[in-house]
FITORDO-217308 format. One line per field, with one value per residue: residue in one letter; x, y, z of N, C-alpha, C, CB in turn. Coordinates in nm, 4 decimals, padded with zeros to 6 digits. Glycine has a CB too. Layout:
type = [A|...] $
n.x = [X|...] $
n.y = [Y|...] $
n.z = [Z|...] $
ca.x = [X|...] $
ca.y = [Y|...] $
ca.z = [Z|...] $
c.x = [X|...] $
c.y = [Y|...] $
c.z = [Z|...] $
cb.x = [X|...] $
cb.y = [Y|...] $
cb.z = [Z|...] $
//
This chain:
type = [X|X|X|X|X|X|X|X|X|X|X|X|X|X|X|X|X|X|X|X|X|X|X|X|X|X|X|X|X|X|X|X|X|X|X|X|X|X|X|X|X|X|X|X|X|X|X|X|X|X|X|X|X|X|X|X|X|X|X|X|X|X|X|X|X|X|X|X|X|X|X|X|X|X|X|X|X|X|X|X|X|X|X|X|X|X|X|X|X|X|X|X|X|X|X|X|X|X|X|X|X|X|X|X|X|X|X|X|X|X|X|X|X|X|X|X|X|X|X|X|X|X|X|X|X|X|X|X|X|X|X|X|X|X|X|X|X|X|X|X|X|X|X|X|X|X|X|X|X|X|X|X|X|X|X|X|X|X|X|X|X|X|X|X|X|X|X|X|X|X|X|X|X|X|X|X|X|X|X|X|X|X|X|X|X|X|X|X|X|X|X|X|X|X|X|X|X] $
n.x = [00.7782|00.7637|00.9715|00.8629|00.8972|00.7407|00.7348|00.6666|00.4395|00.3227|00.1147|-00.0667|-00.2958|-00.1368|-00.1813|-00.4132|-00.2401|-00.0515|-00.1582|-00.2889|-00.1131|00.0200|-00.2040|-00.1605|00.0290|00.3333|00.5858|00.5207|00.7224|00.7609|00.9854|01.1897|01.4448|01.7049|01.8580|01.8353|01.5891|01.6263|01.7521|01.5993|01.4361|01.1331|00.8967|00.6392|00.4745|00.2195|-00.0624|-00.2794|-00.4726|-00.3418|-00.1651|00.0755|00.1596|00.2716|00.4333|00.6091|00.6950|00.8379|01.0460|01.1054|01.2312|01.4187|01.3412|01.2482|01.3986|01.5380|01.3285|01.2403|01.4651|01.4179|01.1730|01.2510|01.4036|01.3134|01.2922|01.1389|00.8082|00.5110|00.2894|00.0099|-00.2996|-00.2870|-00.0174|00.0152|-00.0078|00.1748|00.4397|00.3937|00.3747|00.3023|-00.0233|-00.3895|-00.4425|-00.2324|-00.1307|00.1891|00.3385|00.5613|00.6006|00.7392|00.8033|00.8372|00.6442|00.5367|00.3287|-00.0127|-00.1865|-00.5128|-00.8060|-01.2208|-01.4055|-01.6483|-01.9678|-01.9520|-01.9558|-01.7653|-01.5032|-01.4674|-01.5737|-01.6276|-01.7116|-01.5287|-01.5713|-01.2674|-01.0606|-00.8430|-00.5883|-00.4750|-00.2066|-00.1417|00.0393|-00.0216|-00.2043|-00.6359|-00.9462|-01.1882|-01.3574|-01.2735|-01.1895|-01.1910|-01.1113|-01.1007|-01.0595|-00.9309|-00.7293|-00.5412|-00.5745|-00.4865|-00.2838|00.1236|00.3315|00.4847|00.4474|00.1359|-00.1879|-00.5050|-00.8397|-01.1024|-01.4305|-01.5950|-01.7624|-01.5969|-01.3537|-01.0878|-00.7682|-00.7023|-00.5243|-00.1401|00.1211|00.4539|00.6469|00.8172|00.7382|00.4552|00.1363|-00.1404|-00.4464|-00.6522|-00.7647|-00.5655|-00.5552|-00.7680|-00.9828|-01.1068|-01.1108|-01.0215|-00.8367|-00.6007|-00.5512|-00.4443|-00.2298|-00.1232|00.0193|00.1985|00.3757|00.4486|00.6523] $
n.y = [01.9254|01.6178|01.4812|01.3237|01.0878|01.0420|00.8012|00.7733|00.6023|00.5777|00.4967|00.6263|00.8479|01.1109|01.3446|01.3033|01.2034|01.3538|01.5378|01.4620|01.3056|01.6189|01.7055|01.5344|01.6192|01.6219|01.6487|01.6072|01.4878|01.4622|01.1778|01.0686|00.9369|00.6336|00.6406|00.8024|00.7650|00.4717|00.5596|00.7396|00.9118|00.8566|00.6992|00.6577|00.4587|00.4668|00.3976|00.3823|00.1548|-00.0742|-00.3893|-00.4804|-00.2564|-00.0823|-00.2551|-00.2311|00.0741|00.0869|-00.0993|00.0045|00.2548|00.2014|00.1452|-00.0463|-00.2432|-00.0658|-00.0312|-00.2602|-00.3355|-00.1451|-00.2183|-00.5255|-00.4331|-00.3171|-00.0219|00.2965|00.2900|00.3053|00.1250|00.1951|00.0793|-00.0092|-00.0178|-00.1523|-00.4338|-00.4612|-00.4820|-00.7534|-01.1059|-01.1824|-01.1611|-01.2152|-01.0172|-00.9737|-01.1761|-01.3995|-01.2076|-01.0768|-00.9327|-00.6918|-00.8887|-00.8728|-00.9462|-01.2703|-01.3113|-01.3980|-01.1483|-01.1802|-01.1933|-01.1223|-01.3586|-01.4718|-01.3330|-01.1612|-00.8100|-00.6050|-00.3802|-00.2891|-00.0188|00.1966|00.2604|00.0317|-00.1770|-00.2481|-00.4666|-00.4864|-00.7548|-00.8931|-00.7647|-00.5143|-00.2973|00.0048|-00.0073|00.0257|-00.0264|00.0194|00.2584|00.2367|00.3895|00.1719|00.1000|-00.1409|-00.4397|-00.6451|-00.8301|-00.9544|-01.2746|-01.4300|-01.3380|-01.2801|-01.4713|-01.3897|-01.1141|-00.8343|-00.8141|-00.6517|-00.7105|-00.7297|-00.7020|-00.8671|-01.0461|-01.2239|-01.2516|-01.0555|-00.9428|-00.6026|-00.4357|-00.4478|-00.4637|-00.4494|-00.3616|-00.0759|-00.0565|-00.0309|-00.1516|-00.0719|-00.1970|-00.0107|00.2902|00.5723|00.8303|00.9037|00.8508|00.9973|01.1024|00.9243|00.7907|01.0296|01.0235|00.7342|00.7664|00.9723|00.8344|00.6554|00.8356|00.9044|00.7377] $
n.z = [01.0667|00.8467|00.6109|00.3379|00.0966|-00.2275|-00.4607|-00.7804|-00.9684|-01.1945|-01.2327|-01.0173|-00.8602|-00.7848|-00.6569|-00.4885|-00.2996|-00.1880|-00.0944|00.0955|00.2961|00.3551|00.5155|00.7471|00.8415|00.6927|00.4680|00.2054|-00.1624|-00.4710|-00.5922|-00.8382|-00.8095|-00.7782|-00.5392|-00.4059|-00.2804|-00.1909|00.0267|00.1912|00.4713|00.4966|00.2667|00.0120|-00.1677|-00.3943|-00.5755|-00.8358|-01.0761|-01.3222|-01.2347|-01.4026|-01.5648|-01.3213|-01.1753|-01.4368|-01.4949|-01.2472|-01.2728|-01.4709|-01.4131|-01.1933|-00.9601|-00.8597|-00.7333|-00.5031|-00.3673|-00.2717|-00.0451|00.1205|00.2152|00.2997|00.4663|00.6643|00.6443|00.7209|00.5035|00.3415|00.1855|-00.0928|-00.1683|-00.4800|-00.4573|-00.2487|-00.3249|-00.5660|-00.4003|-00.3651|-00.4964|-00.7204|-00.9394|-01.0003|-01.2101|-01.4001|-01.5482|-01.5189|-01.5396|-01.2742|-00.9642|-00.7147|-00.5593|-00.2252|-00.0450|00.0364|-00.1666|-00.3140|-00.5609|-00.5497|-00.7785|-00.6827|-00.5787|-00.8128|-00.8638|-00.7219|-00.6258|-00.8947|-00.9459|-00.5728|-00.4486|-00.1982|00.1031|00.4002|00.6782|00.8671|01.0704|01.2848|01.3536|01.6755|01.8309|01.6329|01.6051|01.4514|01.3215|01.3115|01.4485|01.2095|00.9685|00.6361|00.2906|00.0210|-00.3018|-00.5119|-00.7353|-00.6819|-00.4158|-00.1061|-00.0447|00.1827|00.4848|00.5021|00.6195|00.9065|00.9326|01.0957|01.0225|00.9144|00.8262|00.6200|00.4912|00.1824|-00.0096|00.1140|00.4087|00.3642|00.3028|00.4626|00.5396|00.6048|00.8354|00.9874|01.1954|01.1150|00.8360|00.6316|00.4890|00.2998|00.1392|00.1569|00.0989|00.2673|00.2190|00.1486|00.3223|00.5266|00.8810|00.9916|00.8020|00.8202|01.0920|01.1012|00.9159|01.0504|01.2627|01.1747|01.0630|01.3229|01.3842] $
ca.x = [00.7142|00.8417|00.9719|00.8054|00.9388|00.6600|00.7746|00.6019|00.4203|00.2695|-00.0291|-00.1149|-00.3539|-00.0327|-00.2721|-00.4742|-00.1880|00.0316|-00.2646|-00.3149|-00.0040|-00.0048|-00.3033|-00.1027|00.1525|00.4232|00.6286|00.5622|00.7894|00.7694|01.1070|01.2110|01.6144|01.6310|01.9273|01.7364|01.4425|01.7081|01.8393|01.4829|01.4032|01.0357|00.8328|00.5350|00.4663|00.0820|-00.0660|-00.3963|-00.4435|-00.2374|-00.0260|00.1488|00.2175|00.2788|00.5561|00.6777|00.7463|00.9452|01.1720|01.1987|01.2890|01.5128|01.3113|01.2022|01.5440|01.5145|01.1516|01.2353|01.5341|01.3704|01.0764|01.3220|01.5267|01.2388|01.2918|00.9414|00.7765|00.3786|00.2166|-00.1005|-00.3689|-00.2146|00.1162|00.0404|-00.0126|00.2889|00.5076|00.4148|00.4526|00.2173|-00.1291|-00.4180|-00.4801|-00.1528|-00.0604|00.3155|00.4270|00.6415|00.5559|00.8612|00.8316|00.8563|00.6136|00.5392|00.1732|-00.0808|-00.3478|-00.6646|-00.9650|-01.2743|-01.5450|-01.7520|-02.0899|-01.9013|-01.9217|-01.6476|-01.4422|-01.5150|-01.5939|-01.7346|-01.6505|-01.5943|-01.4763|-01.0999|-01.0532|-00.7403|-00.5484|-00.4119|-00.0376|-00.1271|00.0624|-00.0023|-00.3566|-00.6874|-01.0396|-01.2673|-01.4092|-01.2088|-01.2363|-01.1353|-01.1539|-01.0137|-01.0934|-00.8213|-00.7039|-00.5478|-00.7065|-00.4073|-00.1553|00.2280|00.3708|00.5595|00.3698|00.0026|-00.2934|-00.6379|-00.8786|-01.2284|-01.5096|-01.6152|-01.7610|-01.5076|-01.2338|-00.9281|-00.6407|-00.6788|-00.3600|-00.0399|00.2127|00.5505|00.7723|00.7530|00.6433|00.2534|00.0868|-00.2934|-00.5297|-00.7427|-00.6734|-00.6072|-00.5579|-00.9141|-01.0673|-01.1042|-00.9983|-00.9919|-00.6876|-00.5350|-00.4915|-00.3497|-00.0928|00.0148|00.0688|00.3038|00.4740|00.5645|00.7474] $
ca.y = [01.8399|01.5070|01.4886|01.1841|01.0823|00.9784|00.7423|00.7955|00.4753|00.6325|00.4774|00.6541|00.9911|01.1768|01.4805|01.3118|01.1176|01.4523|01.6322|01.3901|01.3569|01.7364|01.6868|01.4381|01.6388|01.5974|01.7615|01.5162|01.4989|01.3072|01.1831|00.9781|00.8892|00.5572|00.6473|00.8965|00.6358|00.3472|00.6705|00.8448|00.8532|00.7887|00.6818|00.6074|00.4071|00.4412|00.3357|00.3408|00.1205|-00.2158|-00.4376|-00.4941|-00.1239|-00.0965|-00.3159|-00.2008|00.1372|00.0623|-00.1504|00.1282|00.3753|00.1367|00.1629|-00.1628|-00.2900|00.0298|-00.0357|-00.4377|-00.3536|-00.0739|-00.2996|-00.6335|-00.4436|-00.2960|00.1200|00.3352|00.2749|00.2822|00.1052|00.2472|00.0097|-00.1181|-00.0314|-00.2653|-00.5213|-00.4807|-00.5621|-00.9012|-01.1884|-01.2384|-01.0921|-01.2717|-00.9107|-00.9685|-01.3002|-01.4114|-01.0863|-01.0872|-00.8303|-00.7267|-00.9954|-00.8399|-01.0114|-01.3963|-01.3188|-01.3326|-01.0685|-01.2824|-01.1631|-01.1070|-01.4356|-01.4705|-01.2945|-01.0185|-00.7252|-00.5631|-00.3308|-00.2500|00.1023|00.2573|00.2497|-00.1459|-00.2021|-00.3134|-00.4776|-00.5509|-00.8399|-00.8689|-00.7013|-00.4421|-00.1419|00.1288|-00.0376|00.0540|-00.0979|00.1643|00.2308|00.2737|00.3633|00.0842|00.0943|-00.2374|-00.5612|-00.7650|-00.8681|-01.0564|-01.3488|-01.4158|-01.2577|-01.3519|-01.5261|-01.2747|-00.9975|-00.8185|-00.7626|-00.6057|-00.7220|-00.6472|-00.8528|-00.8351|-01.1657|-01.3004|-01.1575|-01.0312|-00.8382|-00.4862|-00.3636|-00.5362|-00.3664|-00.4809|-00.2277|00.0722|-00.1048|-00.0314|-00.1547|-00.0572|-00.1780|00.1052|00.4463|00.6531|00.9600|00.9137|00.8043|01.1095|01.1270|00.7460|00.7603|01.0926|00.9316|00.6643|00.8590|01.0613|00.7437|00.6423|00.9566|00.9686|00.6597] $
ca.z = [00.9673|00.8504|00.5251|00.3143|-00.0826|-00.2729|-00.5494|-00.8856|-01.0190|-01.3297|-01.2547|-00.9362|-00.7926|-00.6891|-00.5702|-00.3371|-00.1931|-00.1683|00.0126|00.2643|00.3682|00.3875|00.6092|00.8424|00.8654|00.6362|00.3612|00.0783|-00.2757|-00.5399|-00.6263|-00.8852|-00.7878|-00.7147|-00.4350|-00.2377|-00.2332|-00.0930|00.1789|00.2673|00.6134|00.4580|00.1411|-00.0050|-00.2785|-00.4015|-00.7119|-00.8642|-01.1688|-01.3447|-01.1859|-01.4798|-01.5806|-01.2517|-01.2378|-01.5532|-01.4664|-01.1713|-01.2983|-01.6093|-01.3509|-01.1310|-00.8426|-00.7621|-00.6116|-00.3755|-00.2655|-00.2229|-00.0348|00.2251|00.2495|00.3673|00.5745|00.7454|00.6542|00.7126|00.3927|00.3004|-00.0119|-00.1153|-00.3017|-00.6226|-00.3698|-00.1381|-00.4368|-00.6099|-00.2893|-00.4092|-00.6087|-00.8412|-00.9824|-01.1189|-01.3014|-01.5058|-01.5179|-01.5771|-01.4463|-01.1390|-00.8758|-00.6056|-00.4350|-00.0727|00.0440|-00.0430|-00.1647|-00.4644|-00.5329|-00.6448|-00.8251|-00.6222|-00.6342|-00.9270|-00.8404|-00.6089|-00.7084|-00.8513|-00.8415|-00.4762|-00.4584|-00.1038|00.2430|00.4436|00.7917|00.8721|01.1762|01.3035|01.4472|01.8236|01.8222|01.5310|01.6655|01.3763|01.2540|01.4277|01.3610|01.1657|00.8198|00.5134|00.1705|-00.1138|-00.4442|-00.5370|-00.7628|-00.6550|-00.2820|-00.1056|00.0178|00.3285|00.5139|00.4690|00.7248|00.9606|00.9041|01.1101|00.9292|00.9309|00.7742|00.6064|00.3729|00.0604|-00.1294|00.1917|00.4027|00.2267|00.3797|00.4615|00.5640|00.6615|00.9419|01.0246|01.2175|01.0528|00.7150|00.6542|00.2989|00.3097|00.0226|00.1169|00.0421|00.3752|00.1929|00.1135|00.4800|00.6228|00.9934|01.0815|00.7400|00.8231|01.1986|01.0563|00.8800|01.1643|01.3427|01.0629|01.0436|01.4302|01.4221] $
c.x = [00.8131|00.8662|00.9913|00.8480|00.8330|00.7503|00.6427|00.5663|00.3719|00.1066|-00.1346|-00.1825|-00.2461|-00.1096|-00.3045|-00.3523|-00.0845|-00.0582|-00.3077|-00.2037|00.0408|-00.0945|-00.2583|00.0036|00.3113|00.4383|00.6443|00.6562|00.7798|00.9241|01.1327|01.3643|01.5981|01.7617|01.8613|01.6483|01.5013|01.6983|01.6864|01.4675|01.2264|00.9989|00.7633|00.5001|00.2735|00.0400|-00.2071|-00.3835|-00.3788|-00.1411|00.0828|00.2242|00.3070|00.4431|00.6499|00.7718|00.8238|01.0322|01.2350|01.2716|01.3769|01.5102|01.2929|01.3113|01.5216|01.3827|01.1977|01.3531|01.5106|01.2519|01.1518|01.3852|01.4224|01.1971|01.0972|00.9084|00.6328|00.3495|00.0801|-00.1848|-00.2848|-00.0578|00.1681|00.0698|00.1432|00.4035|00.5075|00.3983|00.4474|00.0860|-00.2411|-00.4638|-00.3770|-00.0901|00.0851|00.3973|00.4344|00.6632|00.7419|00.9025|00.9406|00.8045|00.5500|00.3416|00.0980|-00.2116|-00.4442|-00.7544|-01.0890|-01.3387|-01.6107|-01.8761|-02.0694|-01.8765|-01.8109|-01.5943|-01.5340|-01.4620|-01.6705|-01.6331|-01.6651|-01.5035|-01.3675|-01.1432|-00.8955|-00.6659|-00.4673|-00.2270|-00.0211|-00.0533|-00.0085|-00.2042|-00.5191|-00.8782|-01.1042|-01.3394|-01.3215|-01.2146|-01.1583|-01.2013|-01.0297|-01.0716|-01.0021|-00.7807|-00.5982|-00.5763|-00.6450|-00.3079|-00.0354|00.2797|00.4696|00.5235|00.2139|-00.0853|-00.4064|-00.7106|-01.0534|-01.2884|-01.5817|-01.6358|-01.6537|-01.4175|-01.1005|-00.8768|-00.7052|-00.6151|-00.2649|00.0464|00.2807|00.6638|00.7017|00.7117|00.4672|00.2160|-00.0720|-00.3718|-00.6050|-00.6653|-00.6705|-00.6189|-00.7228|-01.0270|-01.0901|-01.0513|-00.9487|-00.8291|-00.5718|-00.4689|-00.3814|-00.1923|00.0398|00.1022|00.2242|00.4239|00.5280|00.6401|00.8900] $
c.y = [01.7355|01.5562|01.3397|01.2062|01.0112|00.9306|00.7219|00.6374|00.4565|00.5582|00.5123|00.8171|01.0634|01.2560|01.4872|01.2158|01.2408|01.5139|01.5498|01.3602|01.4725|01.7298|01.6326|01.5048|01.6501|01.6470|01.6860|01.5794|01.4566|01.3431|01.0294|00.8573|00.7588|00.5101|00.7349|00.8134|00.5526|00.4428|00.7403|00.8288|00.7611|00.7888|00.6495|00.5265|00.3651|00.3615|00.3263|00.2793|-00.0393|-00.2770|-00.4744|-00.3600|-00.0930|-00.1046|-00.2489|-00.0375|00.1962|00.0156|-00.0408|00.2348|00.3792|00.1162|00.0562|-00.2328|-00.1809|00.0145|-00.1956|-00.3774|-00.2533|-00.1523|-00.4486|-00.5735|-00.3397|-00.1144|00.2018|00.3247|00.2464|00.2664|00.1301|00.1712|-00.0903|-00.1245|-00.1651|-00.4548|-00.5542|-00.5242|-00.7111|-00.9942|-01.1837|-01.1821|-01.1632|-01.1513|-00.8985|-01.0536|-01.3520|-01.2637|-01.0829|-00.9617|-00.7762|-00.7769|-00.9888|-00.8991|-01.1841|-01.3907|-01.3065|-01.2520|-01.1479|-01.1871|-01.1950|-01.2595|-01.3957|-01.4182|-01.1780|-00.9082|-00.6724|-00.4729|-00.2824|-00.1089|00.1098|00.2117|00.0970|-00.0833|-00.2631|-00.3271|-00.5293|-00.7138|-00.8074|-00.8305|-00.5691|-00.2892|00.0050|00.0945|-00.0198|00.0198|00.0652|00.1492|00.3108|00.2917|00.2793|00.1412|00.0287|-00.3536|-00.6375|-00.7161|-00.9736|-01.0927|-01.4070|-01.3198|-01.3290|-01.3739|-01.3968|-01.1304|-00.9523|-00.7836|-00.7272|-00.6703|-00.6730|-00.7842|-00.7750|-00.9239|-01.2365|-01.2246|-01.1557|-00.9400|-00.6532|-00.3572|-00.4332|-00.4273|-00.5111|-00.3948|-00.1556|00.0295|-00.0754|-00.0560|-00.2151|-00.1138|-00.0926|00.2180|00.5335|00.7408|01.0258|00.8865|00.8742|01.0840|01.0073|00.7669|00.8504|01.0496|00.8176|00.7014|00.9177|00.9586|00.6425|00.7398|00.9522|00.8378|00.6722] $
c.z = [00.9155|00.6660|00.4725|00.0809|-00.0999|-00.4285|-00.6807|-00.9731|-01.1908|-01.3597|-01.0882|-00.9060|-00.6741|-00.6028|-00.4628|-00.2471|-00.1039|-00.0614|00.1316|00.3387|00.3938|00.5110|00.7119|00.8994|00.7899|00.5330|00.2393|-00.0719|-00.3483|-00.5936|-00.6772|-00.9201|-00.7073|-00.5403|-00.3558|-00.2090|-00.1267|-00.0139|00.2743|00.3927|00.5891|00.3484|00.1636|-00.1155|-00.2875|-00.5479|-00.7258|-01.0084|-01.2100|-01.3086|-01.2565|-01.5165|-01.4549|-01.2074|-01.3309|-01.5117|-01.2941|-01.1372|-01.4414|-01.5323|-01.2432|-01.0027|-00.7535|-00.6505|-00.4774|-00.2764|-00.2153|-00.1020|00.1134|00.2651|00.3685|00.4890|00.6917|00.7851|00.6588|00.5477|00.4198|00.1746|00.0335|-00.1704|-00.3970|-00.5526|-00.3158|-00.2242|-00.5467|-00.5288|-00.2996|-00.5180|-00.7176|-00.8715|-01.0336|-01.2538|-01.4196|-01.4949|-01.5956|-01.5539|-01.3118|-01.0797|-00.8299|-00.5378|-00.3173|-00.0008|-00.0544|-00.0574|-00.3047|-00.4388|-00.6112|-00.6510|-00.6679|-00.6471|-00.7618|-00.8538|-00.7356|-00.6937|-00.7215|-00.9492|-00.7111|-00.4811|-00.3058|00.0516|00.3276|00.5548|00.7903|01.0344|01.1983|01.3928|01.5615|01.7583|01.6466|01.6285|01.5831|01.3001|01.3454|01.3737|01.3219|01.0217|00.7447|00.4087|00.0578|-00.2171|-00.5329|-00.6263|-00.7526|-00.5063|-00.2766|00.0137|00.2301|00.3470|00.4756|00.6093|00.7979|01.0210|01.0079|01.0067|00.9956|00.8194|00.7229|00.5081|00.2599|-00.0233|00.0192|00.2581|00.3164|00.3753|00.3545|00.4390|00.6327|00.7482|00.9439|01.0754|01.1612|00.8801|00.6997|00.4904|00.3291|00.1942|00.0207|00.1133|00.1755|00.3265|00.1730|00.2254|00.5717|00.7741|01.0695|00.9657|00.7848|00.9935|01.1892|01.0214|00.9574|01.2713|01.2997|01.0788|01.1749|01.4870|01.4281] $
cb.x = [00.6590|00.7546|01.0383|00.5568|01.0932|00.5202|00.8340|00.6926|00.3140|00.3955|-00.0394|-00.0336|-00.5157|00.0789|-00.3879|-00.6639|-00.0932|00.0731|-00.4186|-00.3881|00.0747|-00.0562|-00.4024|-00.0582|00.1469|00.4350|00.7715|00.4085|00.8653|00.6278|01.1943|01.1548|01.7255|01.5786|02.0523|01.6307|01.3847|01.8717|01.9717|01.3412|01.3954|00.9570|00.8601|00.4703|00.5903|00.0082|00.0107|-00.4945|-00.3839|-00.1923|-00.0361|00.0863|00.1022|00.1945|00.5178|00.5478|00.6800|00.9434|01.1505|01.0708|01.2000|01.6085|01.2220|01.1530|01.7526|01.5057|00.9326|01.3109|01.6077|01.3431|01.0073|01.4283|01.7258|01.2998|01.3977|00.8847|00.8570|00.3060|00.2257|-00.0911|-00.4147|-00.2086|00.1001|-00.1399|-00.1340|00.3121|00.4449|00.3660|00.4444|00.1904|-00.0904|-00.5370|-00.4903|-00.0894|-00.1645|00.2945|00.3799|00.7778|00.4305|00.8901|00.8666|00.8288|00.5035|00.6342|00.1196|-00.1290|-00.3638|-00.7588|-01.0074|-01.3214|-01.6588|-01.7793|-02.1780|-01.7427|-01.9811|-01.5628|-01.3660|-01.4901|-01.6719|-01.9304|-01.7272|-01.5497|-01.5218|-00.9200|-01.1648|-00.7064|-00.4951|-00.4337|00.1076|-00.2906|00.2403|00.1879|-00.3462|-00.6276|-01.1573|-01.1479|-01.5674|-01.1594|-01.2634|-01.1656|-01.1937|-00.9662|-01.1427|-00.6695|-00.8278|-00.4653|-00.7443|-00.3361|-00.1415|00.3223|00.4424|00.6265|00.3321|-00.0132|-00.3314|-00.6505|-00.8245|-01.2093|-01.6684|-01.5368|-01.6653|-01.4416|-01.1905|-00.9591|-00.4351|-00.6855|-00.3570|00.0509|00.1369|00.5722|00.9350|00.9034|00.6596|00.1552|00.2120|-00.3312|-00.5940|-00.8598|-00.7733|-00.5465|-00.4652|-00.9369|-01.0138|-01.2446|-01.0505|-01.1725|-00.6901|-00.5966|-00.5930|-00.4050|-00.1407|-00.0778|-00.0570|00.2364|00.4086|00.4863|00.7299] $
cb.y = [01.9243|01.3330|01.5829|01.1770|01.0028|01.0651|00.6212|00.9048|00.4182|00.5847|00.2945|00.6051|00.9507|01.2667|01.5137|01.2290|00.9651|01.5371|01.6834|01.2449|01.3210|01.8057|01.6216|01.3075|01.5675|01.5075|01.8458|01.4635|01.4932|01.2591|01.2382|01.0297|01.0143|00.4157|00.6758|01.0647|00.5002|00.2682|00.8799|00.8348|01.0208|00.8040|00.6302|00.6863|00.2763|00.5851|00.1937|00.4508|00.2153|-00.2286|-00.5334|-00.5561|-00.0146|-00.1649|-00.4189|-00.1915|00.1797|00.0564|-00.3343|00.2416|00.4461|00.1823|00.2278|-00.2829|-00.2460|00.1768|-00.0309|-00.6081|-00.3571|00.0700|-00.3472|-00.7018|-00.3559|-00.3798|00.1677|00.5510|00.1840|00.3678|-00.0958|00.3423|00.1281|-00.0168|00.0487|-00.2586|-00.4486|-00.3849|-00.5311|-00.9524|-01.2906|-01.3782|-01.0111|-01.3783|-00.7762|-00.8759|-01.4002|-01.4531|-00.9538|-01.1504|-00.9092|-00.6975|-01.1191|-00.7353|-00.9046|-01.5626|-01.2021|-01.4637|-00.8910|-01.4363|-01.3079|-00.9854|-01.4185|-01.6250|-01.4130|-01.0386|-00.6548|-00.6688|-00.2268|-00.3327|00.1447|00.1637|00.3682|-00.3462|-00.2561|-00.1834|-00.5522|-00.4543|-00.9235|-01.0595|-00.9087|-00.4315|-00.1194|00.1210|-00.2094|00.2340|-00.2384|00.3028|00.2707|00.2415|00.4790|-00.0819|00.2517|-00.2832|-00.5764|-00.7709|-00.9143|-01.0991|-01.5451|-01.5355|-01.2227|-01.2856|-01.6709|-01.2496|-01.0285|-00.7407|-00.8547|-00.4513|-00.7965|-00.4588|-00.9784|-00.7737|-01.1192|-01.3911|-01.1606|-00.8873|-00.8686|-00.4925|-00.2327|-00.6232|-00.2742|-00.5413|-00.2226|00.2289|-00.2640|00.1792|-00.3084|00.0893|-00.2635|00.1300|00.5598|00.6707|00.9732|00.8157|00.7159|01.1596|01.2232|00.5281|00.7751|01.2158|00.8694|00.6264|00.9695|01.1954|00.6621|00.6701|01.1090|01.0668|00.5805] $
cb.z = [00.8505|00.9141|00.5059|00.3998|-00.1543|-00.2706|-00.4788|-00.9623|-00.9211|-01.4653|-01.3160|-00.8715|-00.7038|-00.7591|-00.6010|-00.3279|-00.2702|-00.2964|-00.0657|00.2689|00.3352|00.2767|00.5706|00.7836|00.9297|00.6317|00.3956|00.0222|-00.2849|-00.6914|-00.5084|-00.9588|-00.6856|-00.8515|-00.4565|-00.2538|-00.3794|-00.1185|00.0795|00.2224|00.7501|00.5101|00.0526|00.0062|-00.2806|-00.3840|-00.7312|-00.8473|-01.1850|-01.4192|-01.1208|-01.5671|-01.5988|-01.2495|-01.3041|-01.6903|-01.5325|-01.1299|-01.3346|-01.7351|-01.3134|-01.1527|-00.8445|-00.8597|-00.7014|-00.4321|-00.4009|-00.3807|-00.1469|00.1921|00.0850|00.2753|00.5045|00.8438|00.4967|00.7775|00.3224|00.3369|-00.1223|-00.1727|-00.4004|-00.8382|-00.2494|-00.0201|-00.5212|-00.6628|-00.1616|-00.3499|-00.6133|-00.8227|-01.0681|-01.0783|-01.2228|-01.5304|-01.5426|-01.7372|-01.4625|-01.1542|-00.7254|-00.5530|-00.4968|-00.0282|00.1412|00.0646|-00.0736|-00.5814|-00.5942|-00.5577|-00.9880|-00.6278|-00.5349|-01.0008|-00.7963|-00.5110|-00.7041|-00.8226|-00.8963|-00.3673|-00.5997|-00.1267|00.3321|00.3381|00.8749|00.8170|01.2166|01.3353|01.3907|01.9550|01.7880|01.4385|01.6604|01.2327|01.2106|01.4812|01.4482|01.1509|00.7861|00.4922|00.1284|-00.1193|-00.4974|-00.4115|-00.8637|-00.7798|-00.2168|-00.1542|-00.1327|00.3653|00.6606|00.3660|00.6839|00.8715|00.7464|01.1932|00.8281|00.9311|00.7952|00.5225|00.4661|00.0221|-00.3521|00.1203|00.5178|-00.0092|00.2604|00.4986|00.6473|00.5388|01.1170|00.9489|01.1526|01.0592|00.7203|00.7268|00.1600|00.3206|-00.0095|00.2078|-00.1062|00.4785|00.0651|00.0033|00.5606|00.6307|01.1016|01.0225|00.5818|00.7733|01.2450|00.9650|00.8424|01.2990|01.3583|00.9217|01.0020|01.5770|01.3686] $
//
């Protein structure tokens, strides 16, 4: 079994992220040091909730340098939802607060007349050269996206009021807006595909 650090966001469903990575395979932790994080062979960084809080308590707990810094240099790492969201710049959910800018991206609000939060299962499809991404149905539960990819980077994508990003891959990098832990065997696939990099 792999052994995977989950990084504590204080605004995330440790449970179900612990049990699905259980499910995948792996000996999740949560661990809040922000030198074992930099050293892990893997992490996760999930998050349900404010991008501002968000934020907040991962620069209170000194983490964010460690997540920016395994993210750039390309270490296995998965963001979860509000995860995948904080990796970047900017928010319109908390405006004037500055993400980790890992990746050069803003999460925008849904359309006016879309419903929202998105709650329920949408297709992801991926783009040509996704190694770790695989088309299928996923579960979100999101009101903010975003609307492109960042230059460099694959994506999947899905619609909703328009497409938005799915999930991004780079190397062993993966930052999902949907929840695999929650996608029964299309996410826990996912996972293991993660894990046997």
């Amino acid at each position: 079994m792999s052994e995977v650090l989950v990084v504590p966001t204080g605004v995330a469903n440790l449970a179900s992220v612990l049990a699905g990575l259980r499910r995948a395979g792996a000996e999740p932790r949560v661990e809040h040091d922000p030198a074992r994080v930099a050293a892990a062979g893997r992490v996760v960084l999930p998050g349900v909730g404010a991008f501002a809080a968000g934020v907040q308590e991962l620069r209170e707990r000194e983490l964010a340098a460690a997540l920016s810094e395994r993210v750039q240099g390309g270490a296995p790492t998965l963001a979860v939802c509000l995860g995948l969201q904080l990796l970047g710049a900017s928010s319109d959910e908390s405006p004037g607060t500055v993400g980790l800018s890992c990746l050069d991206t803003h999460a925008a609000a849904f359309p006016p007349g879309v419903r929202a939060p998105q709650f329920g299962w949408n297709h992801i499809q991926p783009d040509p050269g996704c190694q770790l991404l695989r088309a299928g149905y996923a579960y979100f539960a999101n009101s903010f996206r975003l609307p492109q990819a960042p230059t460099g980077w694959y994506a999947a994508w899905a619609d909703h009021g328009g497409p938005f990003v799915a999930a991004l891959e780079k190397g062993a990098v993966l930052a999902c807006q949907f929840h695999p832990e929650l996608s029964g065997p299309f996410g826990t696939s996912l996972l293991r595909r993660w894990l046997s990099l």
